[in-house]
C-alpha positions as CSV (number, residue, x, y, z in Angstrom):
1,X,44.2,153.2,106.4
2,X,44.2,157.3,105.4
3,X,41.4,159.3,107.7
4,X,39.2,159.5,105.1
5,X,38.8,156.0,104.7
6,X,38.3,156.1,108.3
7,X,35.6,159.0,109.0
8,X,33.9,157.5,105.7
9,X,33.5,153.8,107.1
10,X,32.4,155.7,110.4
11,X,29.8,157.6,108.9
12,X,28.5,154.6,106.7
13,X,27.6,153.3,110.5
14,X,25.7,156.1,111.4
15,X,28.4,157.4,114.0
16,X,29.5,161.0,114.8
17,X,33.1,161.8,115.5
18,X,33.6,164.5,118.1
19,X,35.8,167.5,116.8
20,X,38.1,166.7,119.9
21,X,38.3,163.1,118.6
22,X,38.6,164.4,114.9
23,X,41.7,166.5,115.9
24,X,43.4,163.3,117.7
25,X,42.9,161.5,114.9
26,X,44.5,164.2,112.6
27,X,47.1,163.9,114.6
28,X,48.2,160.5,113.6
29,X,50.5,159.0,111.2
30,X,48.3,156.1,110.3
31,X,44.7,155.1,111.2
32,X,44.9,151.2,110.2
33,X,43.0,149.0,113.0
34,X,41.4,151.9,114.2
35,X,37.7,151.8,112.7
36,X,37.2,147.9,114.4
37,X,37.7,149.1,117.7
38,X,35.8,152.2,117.4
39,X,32.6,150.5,115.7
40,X,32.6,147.8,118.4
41,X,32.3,151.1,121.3
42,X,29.1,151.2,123.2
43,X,28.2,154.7,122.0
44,X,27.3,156.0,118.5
45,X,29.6,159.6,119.5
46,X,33.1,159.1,118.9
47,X,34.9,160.6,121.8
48,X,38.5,161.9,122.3
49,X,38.6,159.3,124.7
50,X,37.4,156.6,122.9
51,X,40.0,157.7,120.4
52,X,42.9,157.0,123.0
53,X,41.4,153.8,124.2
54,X,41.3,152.3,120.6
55,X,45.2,153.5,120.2
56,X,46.4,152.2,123.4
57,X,47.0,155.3,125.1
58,X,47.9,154.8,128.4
59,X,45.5,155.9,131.2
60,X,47.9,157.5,133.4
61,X,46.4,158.8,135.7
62,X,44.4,155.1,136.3
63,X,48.2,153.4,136.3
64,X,48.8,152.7,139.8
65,X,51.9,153.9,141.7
66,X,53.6,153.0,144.8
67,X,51.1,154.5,147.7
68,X,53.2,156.5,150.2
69,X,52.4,155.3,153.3
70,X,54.2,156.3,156.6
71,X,53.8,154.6,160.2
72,X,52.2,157.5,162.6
73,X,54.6,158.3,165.0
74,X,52.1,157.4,167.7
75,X,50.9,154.4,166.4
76,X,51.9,152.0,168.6
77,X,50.6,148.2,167.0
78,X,50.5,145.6,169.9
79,X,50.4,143.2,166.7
80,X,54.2,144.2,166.0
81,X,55.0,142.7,169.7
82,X,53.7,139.5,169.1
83,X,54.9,136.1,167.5
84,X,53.0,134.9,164.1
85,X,51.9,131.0,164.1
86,X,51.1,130.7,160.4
87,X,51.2,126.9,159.0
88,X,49.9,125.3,156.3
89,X,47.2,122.3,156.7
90,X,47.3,119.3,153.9
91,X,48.5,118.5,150.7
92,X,45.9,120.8,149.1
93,X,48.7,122.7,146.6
94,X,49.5,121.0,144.0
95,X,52.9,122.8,142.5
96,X,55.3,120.8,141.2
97,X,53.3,117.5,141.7
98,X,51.3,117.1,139.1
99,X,50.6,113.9,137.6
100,X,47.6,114.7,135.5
101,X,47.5,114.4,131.7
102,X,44.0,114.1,130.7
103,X,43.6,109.8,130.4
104,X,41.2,107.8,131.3
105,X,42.6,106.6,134.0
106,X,42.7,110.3,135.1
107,X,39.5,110.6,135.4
108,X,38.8,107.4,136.5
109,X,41.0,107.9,139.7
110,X,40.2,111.3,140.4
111,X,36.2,110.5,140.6
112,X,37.5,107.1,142.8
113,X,38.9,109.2,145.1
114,X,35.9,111.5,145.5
115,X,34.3,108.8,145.9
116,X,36.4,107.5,148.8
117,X,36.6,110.3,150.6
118,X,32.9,111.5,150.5
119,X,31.9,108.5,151.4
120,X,33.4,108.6,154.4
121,X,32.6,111.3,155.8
122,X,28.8,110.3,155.0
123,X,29.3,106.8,156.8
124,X,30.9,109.9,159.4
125,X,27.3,110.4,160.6
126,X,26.2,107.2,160.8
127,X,23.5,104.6,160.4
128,X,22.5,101.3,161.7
129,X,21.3,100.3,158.0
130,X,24.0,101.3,155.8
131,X,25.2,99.2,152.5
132,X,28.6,99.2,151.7
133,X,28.4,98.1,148.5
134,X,25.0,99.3,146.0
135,X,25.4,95.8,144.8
136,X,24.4,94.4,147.6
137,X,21.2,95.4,147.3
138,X,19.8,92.5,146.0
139,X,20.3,90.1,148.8
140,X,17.9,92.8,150.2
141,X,14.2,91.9,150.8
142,X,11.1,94.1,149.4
143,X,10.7,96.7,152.0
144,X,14.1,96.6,154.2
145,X,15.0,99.8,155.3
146,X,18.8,100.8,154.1
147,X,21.2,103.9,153.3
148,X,22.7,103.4,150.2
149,X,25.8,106.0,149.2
150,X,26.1,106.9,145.6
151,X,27.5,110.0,143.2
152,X,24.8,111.1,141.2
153,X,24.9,110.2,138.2
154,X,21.4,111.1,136.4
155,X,18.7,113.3,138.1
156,X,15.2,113.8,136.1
157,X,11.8,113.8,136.4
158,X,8.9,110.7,135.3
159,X,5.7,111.1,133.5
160,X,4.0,110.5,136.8
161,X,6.0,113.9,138.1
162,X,8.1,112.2,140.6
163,X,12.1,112.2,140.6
164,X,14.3,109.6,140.0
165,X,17.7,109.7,141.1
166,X,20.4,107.4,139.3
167,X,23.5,106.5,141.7
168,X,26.6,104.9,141.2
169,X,29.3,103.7,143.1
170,X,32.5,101.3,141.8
171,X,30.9,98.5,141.1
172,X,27.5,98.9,140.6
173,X,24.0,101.1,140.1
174,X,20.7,102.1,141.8
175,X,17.3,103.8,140.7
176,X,16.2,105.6,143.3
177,X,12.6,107.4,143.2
178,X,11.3,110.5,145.3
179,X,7.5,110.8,145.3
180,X,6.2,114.2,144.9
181,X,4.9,114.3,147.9
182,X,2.6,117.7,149.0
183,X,3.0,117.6,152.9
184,X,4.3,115.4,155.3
185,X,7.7,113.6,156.2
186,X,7.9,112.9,152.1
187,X,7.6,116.7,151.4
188,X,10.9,117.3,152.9
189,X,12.9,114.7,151.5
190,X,11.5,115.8,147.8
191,X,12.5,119.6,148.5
192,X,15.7,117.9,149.3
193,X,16.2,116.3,146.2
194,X,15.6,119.4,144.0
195,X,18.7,120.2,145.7
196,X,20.7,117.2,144.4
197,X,23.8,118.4,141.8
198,X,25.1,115.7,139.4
199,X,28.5,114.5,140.4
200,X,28.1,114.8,144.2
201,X,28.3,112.4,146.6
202,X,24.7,111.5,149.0
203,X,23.6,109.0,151.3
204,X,19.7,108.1,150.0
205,X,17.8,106.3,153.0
206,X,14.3,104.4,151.8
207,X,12.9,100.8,151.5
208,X,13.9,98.6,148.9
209,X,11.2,98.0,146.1
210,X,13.2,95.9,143.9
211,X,14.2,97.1,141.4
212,X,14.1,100.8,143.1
213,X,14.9,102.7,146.5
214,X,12.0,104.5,147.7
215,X,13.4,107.5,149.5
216,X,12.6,108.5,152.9
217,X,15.8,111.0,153.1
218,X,18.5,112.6,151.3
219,X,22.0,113.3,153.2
220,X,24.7,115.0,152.4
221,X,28.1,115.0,154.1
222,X,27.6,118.3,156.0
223,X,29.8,119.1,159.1
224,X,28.8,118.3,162.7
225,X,27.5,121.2,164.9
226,X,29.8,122.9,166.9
227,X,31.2,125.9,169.2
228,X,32.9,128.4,166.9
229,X,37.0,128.3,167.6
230,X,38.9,130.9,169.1
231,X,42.1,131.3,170.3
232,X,43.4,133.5,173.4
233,X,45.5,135.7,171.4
234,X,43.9,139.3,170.8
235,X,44.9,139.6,167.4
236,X,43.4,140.2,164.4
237,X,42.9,138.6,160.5
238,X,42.1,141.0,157.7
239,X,40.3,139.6,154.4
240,X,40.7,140.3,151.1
241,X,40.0,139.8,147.5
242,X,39.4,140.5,143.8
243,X,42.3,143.3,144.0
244,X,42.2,143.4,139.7
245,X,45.7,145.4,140.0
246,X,46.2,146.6,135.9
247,X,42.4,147.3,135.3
248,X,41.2,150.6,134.9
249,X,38.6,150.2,137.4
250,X,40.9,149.0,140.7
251,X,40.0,151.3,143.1
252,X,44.0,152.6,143.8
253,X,42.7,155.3,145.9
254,X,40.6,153.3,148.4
255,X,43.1,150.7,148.4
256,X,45.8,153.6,149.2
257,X,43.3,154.5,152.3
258,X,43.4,150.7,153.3
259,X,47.0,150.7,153.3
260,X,47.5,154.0,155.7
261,X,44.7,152.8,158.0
262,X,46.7,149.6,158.3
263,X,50.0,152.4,159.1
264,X,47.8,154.1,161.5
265,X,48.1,156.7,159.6
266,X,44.4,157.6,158.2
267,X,43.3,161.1,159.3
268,X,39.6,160.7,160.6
269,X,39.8,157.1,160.2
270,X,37.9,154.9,163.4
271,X,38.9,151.7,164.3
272,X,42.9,152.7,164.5
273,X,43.1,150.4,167.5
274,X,41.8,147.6,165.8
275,X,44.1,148.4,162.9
276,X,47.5,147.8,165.3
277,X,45.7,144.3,166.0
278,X,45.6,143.0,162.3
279,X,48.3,140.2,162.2
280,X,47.4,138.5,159.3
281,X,46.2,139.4,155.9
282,X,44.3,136.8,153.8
283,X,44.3,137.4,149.6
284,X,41.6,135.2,147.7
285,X,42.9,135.6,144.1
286,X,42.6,138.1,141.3
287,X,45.9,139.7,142.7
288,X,45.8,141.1,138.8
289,X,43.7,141.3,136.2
290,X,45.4,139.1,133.7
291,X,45.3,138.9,130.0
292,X,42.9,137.8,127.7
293,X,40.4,136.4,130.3
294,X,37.6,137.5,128.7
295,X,36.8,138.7,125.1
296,X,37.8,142.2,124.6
297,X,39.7,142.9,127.8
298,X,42.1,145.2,126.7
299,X,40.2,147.8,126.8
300,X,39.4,147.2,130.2
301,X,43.1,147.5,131.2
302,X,45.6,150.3,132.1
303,X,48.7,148.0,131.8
304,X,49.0,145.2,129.3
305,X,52.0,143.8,130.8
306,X,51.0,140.5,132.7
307,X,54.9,141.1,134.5
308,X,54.3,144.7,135.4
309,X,50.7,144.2,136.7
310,X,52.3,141.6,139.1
311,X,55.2,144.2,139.6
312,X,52.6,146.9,140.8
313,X,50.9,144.4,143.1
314,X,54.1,143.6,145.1
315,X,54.7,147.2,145.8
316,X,51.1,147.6,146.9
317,X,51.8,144.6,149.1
318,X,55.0,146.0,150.5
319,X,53.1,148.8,152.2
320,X,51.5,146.5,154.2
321,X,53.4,146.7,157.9
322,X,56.1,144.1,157.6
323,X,55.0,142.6,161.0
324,X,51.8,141.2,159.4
325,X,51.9,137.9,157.6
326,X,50.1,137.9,154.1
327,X,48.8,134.3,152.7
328,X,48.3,134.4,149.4
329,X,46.3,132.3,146.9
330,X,45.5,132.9,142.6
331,X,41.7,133.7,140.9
332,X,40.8,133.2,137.7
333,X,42.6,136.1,137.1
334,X,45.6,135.0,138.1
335,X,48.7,134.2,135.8
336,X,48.4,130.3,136.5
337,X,46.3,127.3,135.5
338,X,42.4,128.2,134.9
339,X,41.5,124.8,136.2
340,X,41.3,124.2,139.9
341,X,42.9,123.1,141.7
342,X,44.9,125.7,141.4
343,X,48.8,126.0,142.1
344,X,50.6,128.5,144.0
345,X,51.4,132.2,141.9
346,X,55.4,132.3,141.2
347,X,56.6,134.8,144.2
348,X,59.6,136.1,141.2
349,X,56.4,137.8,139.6
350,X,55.8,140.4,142.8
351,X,59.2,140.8,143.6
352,X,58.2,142.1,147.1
353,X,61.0,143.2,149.5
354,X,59.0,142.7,152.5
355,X,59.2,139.1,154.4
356,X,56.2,137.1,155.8
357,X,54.5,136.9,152.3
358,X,53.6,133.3,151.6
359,X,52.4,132.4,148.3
360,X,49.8,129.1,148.0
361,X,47.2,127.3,146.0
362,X,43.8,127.5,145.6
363,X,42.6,126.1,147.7
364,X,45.0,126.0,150.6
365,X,43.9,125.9,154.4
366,X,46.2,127.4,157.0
367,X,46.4,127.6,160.6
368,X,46.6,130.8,161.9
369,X,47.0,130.6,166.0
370,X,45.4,127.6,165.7
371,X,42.4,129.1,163.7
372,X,41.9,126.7,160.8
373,X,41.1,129.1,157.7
374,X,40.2,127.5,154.3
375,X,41.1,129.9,151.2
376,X,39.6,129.1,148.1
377,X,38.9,131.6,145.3
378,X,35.4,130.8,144.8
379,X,34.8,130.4,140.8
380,X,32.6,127.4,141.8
381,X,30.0,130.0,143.1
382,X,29.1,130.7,139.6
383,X,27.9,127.1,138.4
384,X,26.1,126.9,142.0
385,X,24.1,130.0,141.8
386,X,22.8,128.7,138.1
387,X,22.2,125.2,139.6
388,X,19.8,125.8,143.2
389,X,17.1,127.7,142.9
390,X,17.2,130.6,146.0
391,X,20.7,131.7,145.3
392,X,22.2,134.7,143.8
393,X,25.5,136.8,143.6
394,X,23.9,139.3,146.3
395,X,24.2,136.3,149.0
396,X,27.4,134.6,148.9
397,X,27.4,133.4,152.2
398,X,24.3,131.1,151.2
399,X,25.8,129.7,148.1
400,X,29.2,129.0,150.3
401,X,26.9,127.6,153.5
402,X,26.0,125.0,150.4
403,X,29.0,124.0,149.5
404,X,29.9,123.7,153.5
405,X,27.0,121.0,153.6
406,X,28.4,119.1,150.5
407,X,31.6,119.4,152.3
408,X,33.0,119.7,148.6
409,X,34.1,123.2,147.1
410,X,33.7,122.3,143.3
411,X,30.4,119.7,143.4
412,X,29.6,119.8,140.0
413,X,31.9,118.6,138.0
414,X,32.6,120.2,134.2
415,X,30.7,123.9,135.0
416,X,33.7,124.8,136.5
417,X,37.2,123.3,135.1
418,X,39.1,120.9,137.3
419,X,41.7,119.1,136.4
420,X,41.5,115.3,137.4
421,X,44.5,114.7,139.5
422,X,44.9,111.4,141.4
423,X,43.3,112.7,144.4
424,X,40.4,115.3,144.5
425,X,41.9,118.3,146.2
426,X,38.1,120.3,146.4
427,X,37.0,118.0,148.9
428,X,36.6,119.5,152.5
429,X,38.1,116.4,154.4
430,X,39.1,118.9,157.4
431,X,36.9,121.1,158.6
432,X,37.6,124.8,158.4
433,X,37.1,127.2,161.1
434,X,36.7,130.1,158.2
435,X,35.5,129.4,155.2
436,X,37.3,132.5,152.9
437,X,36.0,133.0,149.4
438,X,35.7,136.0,146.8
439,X,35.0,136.0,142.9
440,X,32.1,137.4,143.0
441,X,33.1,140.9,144.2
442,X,30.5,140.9,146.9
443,X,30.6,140.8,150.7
444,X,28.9,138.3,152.6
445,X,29.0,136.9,155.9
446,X,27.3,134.2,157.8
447,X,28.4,131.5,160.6
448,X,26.8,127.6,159.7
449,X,27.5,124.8,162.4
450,X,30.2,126.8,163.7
451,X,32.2,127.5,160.9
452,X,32.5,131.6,160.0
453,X,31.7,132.8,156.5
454,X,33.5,135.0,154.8
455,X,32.8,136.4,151.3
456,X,35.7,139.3,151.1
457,X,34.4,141.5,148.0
458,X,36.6,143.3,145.5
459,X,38.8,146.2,145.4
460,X,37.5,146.4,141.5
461,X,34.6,148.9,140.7
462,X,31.7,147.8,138.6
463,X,32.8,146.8,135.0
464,X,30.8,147.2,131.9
465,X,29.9,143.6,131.9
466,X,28.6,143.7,135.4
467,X,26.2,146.8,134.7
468,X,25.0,144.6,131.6
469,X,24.4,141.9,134.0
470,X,22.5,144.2,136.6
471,X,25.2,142.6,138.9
472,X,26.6,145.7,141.9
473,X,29.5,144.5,143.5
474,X,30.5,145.9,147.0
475,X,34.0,147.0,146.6
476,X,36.1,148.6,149.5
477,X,34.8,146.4,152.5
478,X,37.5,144.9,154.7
479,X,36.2,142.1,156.7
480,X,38.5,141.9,160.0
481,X,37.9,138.6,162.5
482,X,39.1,138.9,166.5
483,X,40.5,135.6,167.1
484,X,39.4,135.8,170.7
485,X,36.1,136.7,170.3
486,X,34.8,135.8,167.2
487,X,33.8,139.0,166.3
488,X,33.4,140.2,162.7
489,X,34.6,143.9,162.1
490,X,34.0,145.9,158.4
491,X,36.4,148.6,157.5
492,X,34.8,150.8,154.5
493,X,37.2,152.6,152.7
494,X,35.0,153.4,150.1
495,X,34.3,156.5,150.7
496,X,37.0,157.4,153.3
């Protein structure tokens, strides 16, 4: 396409072309492709820079490079002097060992085994009335009291407004009803079943009213209520997430100030003490931003090499001090499998020089001086938030406290991809000490039962498609944990 073909079609859509832009354009040989990405531009002005962005001209001075980052002389990190205790927990990574290809009998044994496992840790909290079987219900007389366990498999309301609540187990079926009920014991147990997902696993106690359960209570798995775990070691475990290394809006400067603080080496910075007590470094997924995850994303990107935005990461990681250990799990993002669970990122594609780096799935749990921390990306959040009412993305820690009670990471089944391997990897079988998510690009934080919350944020600023959906993220926030104490620390670098 010539320029006048070009500036014609333009002005046929009612847009004005910049004279800066008009001289880049001048400039080129050839103009074909050019008038699709400008017309799709949020703006009717044609700007120099939208010119560049429509011919791939590379943001330089967005491109990151390798931060320099020097040890202060005086920074003395008791951290360095003391022996790492990192090990894996479970068979939760999945590399290598997949046995999944998309049958039946897939299916049917992955939802078995969620099955299985839910249900015991449901039969976990006992019950002197419990049926093993739904089919043995009808040996039951009207108005016995028992727990029936079940996965949802049909949730709606009746024409008299109450709800009724189809489970299933492997053999058989039951109806169960809620009454809309405005006060009393019955109010509670219908608020709890406007909380019921399909697919989960519950425990329904009621009387039997053949050829119903009346329900007196809903249950979910949850975990027990207990002291939070510490360990007597004075170290330290940083948090991290959402990194989006490639994209024109990682933060490369903040994440530069992260890196020196870590170096004792941030002018003005507070906190250095607590810096040479950071031992571990935790990554929930989106190391990079990828490649065609969503419609349109190249213009969202500074590099366009899936290899060289992995390439950048690793150097970025190699400036962390080599005596900290860095776990590290994929996103979305992430140059593996979108469905969860997912496998661990190739270590060949970072390249980093540094030991201590180790690479696993999502989700993985790992014991770090004994502190058991779960690591899961978090793209279940999403389906979640749509599904309860009460929950948003400016609260993580309350959509991640209800996946804690389901004691599931992924309860709903088909919102969010997973793959149905022969055992259900999303299940929360051991209980975590930490509970680490991100995805959502917001910090949260919250302790339920004893178990520490810990949404990590982003290291991304605010994309176009999160100012269209009124969504502000809270990038720069380091959460830090004190494995003695408990105690939650969080380093801004935003504006440092």
């Amino acid at each position: 396409m010539q320029l006048g073909e070009l500036l014609e079609k333009l002005n046929k859509a009612d847009f004005i072309v910049s004279n800066e832009a008009l001289k880049l354009l001048k400039s080129l040989d050839d103009c074909a492709g050019l008038a699709d990405k400008l017309l799709a531009g949020d703006s009717f002005i044609i700007s120099k820079e939208a010119v560049e962005k429509a011919i791939g001209k590379p943001d330089e001075e967005k491109i990151p490079v390798p931060v320099e980052v020097h040890r202060a002389p005086d920074f003395k990190p008791i951290a360095k002097e003391c022996e790492a205790s990192v090990s894996f927990i479970g068979n939760y990574d999945v590399s290598g060992r997949s046995k999944c290809k998309g049958t039946v009998e897939d299916f049917v044994a992955y939802f078995r085994d969620r099955m299985k496992e839910s249900r015991k840790l449901l039969r976990a909290r006992g019950s002197p009335a419990a049926v093993s079987k739904m089919s043995g219900l009808k040996g039951y007389a009207r108005g016995t009291e028992v727990r029936i366990i079940g996965m949802v498999a049909d949730k709606r309301i009746t024409k008299k407004g109450h709800m009724l609540i189809e489970l299933e187990d492997e053999e058989s079926a039951a109806k169960v009803i809620v009454l809309n009920a405005k006060d009393g014991p019955g109010k509670a147990c219908w608020d709890k079943a406007g909380s019921v997902l399909l697919d989960e696993v519950v425990a329904v106690d009621g009387r039997v009213s053949d050829p119903f359960v009346m329900a007196s209570d809903i249950i979910w798995p949850d975990i027990p209520l207990r002291q939070p775990a510490t360990a007597e070691s004075d170290m330290c475990i940083a948090f991290m997430s959402d990194l989006h290394v490639g994209s024109r809006h990682f933060l490369q400067k903040e994440f530069g100030n992260m890196l020196r603080w870590l170096n004792g080496d941030l002018d003005g910075s507070d906190g250095r003490e607590l810096a040479g007590r950071v031992k571990y470094v935790v990554i929930a997924g989106d190391i990079a931003d990828g490649i065609g995850v969503y419609p349109k994303q190249e213009k969202d990107l500074v590099v366009r090499d899936i290899y060289e935005q992995y390439r950048m990461a690793g150097k970025l990681i190699d400036q962390i001090p080599d005596y900290i250990e860095v776990v590290i799990i994929p996103g979305n993002h992430d140059a593996v499998r979108r469905s969860e669970p997912q496998p661990r990122l190739p270590p060949d594609f970072f390249a980093c020089q540094r030991q201590g780096v180790h690479f696993a799935g999502s989700p993985s749990m790992v014991s770090l001086e004994g502190i058991k921390v779960l690591a899961y990306h978090g793209t279940s959040l999403d389906s979640i938030i749509a599904a309860l009412p009460g929950l948003d993305y400016q609260h993580p820690e309350s959509s991640m406290t209800e996946l804690l009670k389901r004691r599931h990471l992924s309860p709903l089944y088909g919102d969010n991809p997973i793959v149905p391997e022969e055992r259900d990897y999303m299940v929360m079988g051991e209980l975590p000490d930490i509970l680490h998510m991100g995805h959502i690009h917001k910090n949260g934080y919250a302790t339920y039962r004893g178990t520490t919350i810990i949404n990590s944020g982003t290291w991304q600023a605010q994309t176009d498609y999160q100012v269209r959906q009124g969504h502000v993220p809270s990038p720069c926030i380091m959460p830090v944990y004190e494995l003695r104490t408990g105690k939650m620390n969080f380093m801004n670098f935003a504006g440092a």
